[in-house]
ROPA-518787 format. One line per 8 residues: their letters; for each residue z, x, y of C-alpha. Coordinates in steps of 0.1 Angstrom, whole numbers, plus 5000, padded with zeros to 4 digits. Example, Ala and Ser with C-alpha at 12.3 -4.5 7.8 and 13.67 -1.06 7.14 Angstrom:
2
AS = 5078,5123,4955; 5071,5137,4989
% end
This chain:
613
XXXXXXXX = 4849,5009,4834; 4877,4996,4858; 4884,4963,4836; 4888,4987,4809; 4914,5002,4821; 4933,4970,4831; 4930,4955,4794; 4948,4990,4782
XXXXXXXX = 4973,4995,4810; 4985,4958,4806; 4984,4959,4765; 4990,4995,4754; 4977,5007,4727; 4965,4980,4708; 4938,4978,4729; 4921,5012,4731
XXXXXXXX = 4892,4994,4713; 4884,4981,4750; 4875,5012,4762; 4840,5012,4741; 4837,4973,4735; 4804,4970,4715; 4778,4951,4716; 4741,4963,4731
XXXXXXXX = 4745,4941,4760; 4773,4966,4772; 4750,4994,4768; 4721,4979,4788; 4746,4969,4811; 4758,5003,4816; 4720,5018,4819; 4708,4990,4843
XXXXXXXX = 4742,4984,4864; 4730,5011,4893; 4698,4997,4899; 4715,4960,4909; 4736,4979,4929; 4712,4987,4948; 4693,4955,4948; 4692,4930,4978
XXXXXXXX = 4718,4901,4981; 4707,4874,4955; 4711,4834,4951; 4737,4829,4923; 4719,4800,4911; 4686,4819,4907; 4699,4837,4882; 4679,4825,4848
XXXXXXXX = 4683,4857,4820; 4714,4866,4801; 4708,4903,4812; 4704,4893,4850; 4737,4872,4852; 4759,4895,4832; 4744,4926,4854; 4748,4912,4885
XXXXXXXX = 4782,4898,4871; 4794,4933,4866; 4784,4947,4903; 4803,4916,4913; 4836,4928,4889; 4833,4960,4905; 4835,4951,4941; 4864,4931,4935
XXXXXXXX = 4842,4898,4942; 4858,4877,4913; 4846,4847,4926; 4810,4858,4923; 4816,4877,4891; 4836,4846,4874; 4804,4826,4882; 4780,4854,4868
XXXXXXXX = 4801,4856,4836; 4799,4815,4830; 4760,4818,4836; 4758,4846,4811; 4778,4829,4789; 4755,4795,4792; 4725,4819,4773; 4753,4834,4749
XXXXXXXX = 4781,4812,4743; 4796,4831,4715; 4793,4868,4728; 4831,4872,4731; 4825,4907,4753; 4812,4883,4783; 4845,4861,4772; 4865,4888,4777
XXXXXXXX = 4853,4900,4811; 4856,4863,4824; 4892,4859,4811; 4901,4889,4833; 4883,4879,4863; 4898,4844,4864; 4932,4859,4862; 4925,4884,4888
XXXXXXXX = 4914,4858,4908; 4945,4837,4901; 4928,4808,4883; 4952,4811,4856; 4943,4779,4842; 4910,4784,4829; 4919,4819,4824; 4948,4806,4793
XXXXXXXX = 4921,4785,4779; 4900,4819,4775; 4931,4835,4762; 4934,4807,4737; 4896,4806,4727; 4902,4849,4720; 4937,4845,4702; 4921,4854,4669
XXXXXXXX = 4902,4882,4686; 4917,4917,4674; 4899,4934,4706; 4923,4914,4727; 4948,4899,4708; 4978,4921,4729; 4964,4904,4761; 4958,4870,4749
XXXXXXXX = 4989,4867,4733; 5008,4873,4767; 4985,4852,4785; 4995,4822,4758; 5032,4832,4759; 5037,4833,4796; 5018,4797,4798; 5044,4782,4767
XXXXXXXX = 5072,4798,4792; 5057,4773,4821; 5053,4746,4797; 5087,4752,4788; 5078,4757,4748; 5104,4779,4749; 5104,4789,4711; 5065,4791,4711
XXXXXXXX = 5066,4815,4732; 5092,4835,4715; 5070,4836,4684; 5041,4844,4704; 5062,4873,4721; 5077,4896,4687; 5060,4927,4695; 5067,4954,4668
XXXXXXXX = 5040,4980,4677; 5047,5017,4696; 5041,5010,4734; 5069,5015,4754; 5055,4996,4781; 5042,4967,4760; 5077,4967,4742; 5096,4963,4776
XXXXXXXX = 5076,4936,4790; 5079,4913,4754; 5116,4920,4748; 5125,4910,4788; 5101,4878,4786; 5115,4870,4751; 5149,4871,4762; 5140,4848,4792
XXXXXXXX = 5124,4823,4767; 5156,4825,4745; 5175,4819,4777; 5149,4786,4785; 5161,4775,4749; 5201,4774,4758; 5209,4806,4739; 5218,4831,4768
XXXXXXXX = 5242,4851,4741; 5210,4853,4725; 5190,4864,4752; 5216,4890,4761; 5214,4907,4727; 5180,4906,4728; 5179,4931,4761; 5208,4944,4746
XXXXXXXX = 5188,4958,4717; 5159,4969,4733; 5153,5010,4724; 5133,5030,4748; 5134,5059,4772; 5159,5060,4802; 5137,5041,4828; 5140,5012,4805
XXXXXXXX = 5175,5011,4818; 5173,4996,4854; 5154,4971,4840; 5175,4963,4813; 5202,4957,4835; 5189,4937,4862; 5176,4912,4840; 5206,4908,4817
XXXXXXXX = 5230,4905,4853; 5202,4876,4859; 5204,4858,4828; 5240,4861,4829; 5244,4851,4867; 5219,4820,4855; 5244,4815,4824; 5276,4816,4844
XXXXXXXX = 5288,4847,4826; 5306,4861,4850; 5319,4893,4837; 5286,4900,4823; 5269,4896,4859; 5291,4913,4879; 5286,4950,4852; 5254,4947,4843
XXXXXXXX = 5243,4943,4884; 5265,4967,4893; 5248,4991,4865; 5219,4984,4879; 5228,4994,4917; 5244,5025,4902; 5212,5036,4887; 5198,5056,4918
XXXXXXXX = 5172,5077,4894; 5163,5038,4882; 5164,5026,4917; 5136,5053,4928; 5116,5047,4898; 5114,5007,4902; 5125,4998,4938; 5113,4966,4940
XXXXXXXX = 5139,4957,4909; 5165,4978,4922; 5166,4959,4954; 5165,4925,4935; 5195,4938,4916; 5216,4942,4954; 5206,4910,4964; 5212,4891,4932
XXXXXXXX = 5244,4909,4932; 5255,4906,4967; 5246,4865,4963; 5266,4865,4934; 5295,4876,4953; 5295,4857,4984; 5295,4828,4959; 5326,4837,4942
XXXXXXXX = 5344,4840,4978; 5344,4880,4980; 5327,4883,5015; 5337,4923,5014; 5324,4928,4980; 5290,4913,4991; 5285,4931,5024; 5294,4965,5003
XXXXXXXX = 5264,4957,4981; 5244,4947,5008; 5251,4986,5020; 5240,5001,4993; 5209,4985,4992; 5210,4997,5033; 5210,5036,5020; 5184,5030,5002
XXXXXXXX = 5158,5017,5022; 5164,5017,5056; 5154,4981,5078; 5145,4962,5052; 5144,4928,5064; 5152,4908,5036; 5186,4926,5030; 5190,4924,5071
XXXXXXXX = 5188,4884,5067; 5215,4886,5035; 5237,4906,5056; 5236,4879,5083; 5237,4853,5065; 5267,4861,5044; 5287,4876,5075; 5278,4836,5088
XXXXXXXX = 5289,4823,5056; 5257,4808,5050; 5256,4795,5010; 5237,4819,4988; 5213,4805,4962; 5202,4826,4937; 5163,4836,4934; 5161,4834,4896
XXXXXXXX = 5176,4805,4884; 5158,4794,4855; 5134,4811,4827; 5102,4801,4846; 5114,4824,4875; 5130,4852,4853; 5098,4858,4831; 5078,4856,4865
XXXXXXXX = 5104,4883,4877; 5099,4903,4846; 5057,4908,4856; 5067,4914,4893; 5093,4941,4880; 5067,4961,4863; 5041,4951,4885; 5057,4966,4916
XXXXXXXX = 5068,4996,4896; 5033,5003,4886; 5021,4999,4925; 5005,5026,4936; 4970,5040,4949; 4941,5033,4925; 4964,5013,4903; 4958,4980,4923
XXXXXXXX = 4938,4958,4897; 4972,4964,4870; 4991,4954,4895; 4976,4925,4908; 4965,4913,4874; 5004,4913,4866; 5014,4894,4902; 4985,4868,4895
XXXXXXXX = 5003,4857,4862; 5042,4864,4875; 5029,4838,4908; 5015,4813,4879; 5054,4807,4872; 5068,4811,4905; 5043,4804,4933; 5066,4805,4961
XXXXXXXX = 5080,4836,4955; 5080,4855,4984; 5082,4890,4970; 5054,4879,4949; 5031,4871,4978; 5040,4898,4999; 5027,4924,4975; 4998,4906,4963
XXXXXXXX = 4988,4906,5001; 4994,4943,5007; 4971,4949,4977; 4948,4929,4990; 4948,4945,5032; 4940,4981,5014; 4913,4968,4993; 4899,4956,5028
XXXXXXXX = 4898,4919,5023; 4920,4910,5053; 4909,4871,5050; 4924,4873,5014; 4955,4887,5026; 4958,4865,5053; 4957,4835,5035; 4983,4845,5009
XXXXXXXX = 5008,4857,5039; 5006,4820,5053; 5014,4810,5017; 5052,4827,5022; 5075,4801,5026; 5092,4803,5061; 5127,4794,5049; 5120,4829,5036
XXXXXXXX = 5132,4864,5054; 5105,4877,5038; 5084,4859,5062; 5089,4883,5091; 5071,4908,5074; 5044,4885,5067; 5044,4874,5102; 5041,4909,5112
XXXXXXXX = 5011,4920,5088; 4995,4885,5095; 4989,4897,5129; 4975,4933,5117; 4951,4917,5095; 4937,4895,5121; 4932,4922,5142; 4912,4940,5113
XXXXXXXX = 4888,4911,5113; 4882,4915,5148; 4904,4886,5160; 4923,4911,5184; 4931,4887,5214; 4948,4856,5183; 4964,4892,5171; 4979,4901,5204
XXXXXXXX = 4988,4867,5209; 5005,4863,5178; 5023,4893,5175; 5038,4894,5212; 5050,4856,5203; 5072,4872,5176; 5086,4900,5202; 5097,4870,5223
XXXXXXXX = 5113,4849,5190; 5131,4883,5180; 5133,4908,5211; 5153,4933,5195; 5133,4935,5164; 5117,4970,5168; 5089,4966,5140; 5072,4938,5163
XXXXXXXX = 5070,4962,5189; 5056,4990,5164; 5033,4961,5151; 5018,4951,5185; 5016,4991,5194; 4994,4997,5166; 4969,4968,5180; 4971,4982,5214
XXXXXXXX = 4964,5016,5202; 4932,5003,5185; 4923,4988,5212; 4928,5018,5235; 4949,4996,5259; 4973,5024,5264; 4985,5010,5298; 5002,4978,5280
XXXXXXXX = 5010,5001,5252; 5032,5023,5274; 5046,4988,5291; 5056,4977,5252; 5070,5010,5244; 5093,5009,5274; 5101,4978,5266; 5110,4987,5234
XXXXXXXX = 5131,5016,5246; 5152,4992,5265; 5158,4972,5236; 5169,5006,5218; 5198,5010,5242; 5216,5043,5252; 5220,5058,5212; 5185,5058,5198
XXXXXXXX = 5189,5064,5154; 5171,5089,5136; 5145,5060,5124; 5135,5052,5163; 5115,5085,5166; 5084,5068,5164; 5089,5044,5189; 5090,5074,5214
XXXXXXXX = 5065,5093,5192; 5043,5062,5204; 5054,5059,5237; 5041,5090,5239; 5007,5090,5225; 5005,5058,5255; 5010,5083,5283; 4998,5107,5269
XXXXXXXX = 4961,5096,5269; 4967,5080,5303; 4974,5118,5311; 5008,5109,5327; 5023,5141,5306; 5050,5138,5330; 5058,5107,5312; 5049,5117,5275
XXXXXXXX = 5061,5149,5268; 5100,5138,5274; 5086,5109,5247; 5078,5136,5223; 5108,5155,5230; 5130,5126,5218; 5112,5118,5189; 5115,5159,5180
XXXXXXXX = 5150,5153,5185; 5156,5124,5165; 5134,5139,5134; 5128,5171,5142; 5109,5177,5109; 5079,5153,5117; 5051,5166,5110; 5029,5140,5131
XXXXXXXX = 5049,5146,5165; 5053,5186,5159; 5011,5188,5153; 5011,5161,5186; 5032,5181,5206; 5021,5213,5200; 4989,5209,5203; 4992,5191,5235
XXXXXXXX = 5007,5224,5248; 4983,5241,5233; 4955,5224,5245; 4966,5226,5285; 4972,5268,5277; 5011,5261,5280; 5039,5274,5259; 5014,5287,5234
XXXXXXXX = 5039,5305,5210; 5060,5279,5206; 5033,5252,5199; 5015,5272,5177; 5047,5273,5160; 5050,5236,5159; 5015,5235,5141; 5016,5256,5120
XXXXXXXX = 5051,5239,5107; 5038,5204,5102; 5009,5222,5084; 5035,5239,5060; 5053,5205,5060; 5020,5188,5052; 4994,5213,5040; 4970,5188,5025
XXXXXXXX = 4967,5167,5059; 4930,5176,5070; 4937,5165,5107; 4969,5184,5111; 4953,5215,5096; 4920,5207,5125; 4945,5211,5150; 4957,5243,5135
XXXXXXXX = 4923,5254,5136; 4914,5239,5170; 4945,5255,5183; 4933,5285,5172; 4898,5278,5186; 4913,5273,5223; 4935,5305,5219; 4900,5322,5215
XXXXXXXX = 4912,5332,5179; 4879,5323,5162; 4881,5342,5132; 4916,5326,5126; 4901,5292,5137; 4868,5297,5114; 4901,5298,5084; 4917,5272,5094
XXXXXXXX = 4890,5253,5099; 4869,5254,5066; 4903,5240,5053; 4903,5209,5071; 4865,5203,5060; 4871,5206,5027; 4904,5179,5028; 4885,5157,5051
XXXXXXXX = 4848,5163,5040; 4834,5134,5061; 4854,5131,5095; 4828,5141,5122; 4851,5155,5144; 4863,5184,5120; 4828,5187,5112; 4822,5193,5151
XXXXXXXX = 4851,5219,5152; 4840,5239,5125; 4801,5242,5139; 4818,5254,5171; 4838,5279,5154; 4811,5293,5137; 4789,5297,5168; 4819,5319,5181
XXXXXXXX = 4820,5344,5152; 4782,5345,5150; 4772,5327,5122; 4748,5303,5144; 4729,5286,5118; 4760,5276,5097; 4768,5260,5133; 4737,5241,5137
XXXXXXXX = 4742,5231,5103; 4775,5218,5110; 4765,5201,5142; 4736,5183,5124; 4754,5173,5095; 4784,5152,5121; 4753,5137,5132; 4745,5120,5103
XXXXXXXX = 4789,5114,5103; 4784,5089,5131; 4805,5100,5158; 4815,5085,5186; 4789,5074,5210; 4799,5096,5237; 4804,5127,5217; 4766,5124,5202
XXXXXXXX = 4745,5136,5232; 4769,5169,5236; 4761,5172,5199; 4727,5171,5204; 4732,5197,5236; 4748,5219,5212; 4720,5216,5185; 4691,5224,5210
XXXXXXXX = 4712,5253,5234; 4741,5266,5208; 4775,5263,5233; 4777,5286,5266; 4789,5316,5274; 4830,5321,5274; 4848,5318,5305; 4874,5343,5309
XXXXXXXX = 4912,5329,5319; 4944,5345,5317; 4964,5336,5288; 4998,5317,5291; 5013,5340,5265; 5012,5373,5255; 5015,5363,5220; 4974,5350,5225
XXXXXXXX = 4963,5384,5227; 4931,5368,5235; 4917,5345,5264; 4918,5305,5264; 4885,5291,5274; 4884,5268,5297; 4896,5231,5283; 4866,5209,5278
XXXXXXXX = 4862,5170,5263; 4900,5160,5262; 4900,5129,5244; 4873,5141,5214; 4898,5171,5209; 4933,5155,5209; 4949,5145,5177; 4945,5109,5168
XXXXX = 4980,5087,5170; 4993,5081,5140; 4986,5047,5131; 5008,5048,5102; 5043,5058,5120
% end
């Protein structure tokens, strides 16, 4: 199960035992679970068996509901109060859903329980750390077993508790002494520059920071910590008076990740001569620091519960931590609980730069929730705050685009242009890749292919305007040879992108290539099983080569995809009738071989903007 996974993730190998946890009310659980799945909406509070609060408790766990499933648990518990599986479960959903407090007291009940002890004995240490028991904690935090992940985590939050104690020698030699592998090493050092920075060690500050900007293998592995290392380093600086020296770190940081507003705000400020404050300053924040380090390292796809679970304890010590926050409200927007993320992106503090990102994705998430006219609003407020901010435009863009209001969209995008100036950079393409797609579906090509010829120019690898582009060309039976070419290069750039490889075999289908398209095609289907219109494509390809009833198949089956409105009745025309005769035209190259049949339903066939961009 999911929770599982977090318990062993989190505590290593110690708690492998999680993965089967015993007990016959698991096993029912695991028989049973399906069938509440499937069950109507209930009443909490008409819940009355052990076995019907602890299943629905579960469903609850796995939609992410932790309010509900914290609820279910505390029921279940109410018929068993011992049954230390149910305990367990609860503990984890409490954290998750960031009520740490009763979550500790959990941790405390299970801290002679061997199934969990790894967990509950970081769950005690990190609370000691906010209670400043400083040597408590320490104790609590001597980890001697073989998981290098479990290892790193105890020996940083140890050293931070030594640090809490007035022993920052100490605390160094602890970091100092911790043996792993080489990603260990980033880490290592960013923590040890913050304890020293914190200590007033100057020497000490200034080499282990600079080790850890130097680490670029370590910066790609852990980011996050990488670009806490710059700006802890380039504060560091502008405090000791060496302007220079500060700005040069700043750059560094700039190479590595381009725009990043935080490190745009630390360059301004320090170029003002603004006083730089630290972000770690005292054990509370550097154990919190040490969760969000591994935390943010661990971010990925799929891996959202670990991650969160780890934010939710690091924001426990530091609530106001921006970074913090930020992430815990990106988790949140792509497990499609826009209120949640909303609510912990008005939580940023707006002394912090960090805040312009969370401005920025505020306004994305309300227009996710269908507040699209408070998301316009708000997002077009910040283009007139901070006009040459380019994200605000790409922000507001991506709301227009939604709402298919490509008229203002194109108005923005010029605006945007303007704001650009004369010397566009590499990272602007998609400001004229969107400008594009804006006249483009107004069918001003006039206007949107010079759009997409300056985005080419400025990445001329991007596989999103080469498949637009060339397609569009395509499409109108225009320089056919060299916009097959641009397909079929963003589908060698980006072989496993269904819609790309659609338009490959779309491209085909319009070049009268069916057999080629039929190829092509079938590919696309089987990356993006359930998009309707590939679906659609690939029954119309098959009508071509003769295989009709695969076609009607195909056609019945993006029925049941829910497409578009107006694409269903031409669905159910080419169900009943098959599609019509070909009508012969003269190819625009002689590379076609074949005839292009005459262009039919525009905007179901052109390639979708790329939201993401």
């Amino acid at each position: 199960m999911r929770q599982m996974t977090i318990l062993r993730l989190l505590s290593g190998a110690a708690l492998l035992a999680l993965a089967a946890v015993s007990g016959s009310h698991q096993a029912f659980a695991e028989d049973k679970v399906a069938a509440v799945e499937e069950s109507e909406p209930f009443d909490i509070k008409t819940v009355n068996t052990f076995a019907g609060a602890f299943l629905a408790a579960r469903t609850a766990d796995t939609d992410r509901d932790f309010a509900s499933a914290t609820e279910l648990y505390k029921i279940a518990l109410q018929f068993e109060p011992n049954n230390n599986d149910v305990k367990q479960r609860l503990m984890i959903t409490l954290l998750m859903a960031g009520q740490f407090d009763e979550g500790a007291k959990i941790a405390e009940q299970l801290k002679s329980d061997p199934a969990v002890e790894r967990i509950t004995i970081v769950i005690r240490a990190i609370e000691a750390i906010r209670k400043r028991e400083y040597r408590n904690a320490q104790k609590l935090l001597n980890y001697q077993g073989p998981n290098d992940l479990d290892r790193l985590m105890n020996g940083l939050l140890s050293a931070w508790a030594k640090f809490g104690q007035g022993k920052p020698k100490e605390a160094l030699a602890q970091i100092n002494g911790l043996e792993g592998p080489d990603w260990f090493r980033v880490f290592k050092n960013y923590h040890a520059g913050a304890i020293a920075v914190a200590a007033g060690d100057k020497q000490t500050a200034r080499t282990r920071l600079n080790d850890a900007i130097l680490d670029r293998e370590g910066g790609s592995a852990a980011p996050d910590t990488f670009m806490r290392a710059v700006e802890a380093l380039a504060r560091f600086e502008a405090r000791e008076g060496n302007k220079q020296k500060a700005l040069d770190t700043v750059a560094v940081g700039e190479n590595m990740v381009n725009n990043y507003t935080p490190l745009q705000a630390l360059r301004t400020d320090i170029e003002n001569g603004v006083p730089q404050e630290q972000q770690v300053k005292n054990a509370s924040q550097g154990a919190a620091a040490v969760l969000f380090s591994i935390g943010a390292a661990l971010n990925r796809d799929g891996a959202e519960d670990i991650v969160s679970l780890y934010l939710q304890t690091a924001r426990r010590l530091d609530p106001d931590s921006a970074d913090i926050l930020v992430m815990l409200g990106g988790i949140a927007e792509n497990l499609k609980k826009p209120n949640e993320a909303i609510e912990l992106y008005k939580a940023i503090p707006e002394t912090s730069p960090m805040r312009r990102v969370s401005e920025l994705q505020l306004g994305l998430s309300l227009a996710s929730i269908g507040k699209v006219d408070e998301a316009k609003k708000h997002l077009k407020a910040l283009i007139d705050v901070d006009p040459k901010n380019i994200r605000n435009y790409l922000a507001y863009g991506s709301v227009l685009s939604d709402a298919k209001d490509y008229k203002e969209m194109g108005t923005l995008y010029d605006q945007a242009v303007e704001q650009i100036g004369p010397v566009p950079k590499r990272s602007d393409w998609t400001v004229f890749f969107q400008r594009g797609i804006a006249y483009e579906r107004q069918k001003l090509w006039d206007k949107a292919e010079p759009s997409f010829k300056k985005a080419l120019e400025l990445n001329p690898d991007q596989p999103q305007v080469l498949n637009y582009l060339g397609y569009s060309w395509v499409d109108m039976n225009i320089n056919l040879d060299e916009g097959l070419e641009m397909i079929r290069k963003a589908v060698e750039l980006k072989p496993d992108d269904g819609y790309i490889v659609d338009s490959l075999g779309w491209a085909y289908f319009r070049m009268n290539r069916f057999d080629d398209a039929v190829v092509e095609l079938e590919k696309a289907a089987e990356l993006m099983a359930g998009d309707p219109t590939i679906n659609d494509h690939l029954g119309d390809a098959y009508w071509r080569v003769g295989r009709k009833l695969e076609a009607v198949f195909q056609w019945t089956q993006t029925l049941e995809l829910k497409p578009e409105e107006a694409e269903i009745p031409k669905i159910k025309a080419k169900i009943e009738n098959g599609l019509p005769p070909l009508k012969e035209e003269v190819p625009a190259s002689a590379d076609a071989k074949e005839t292009a049949p005459k262009k039919v339903t525009p905007e179901a066939e052109a390639p979708a903007p790329d939201k993401k961009s």
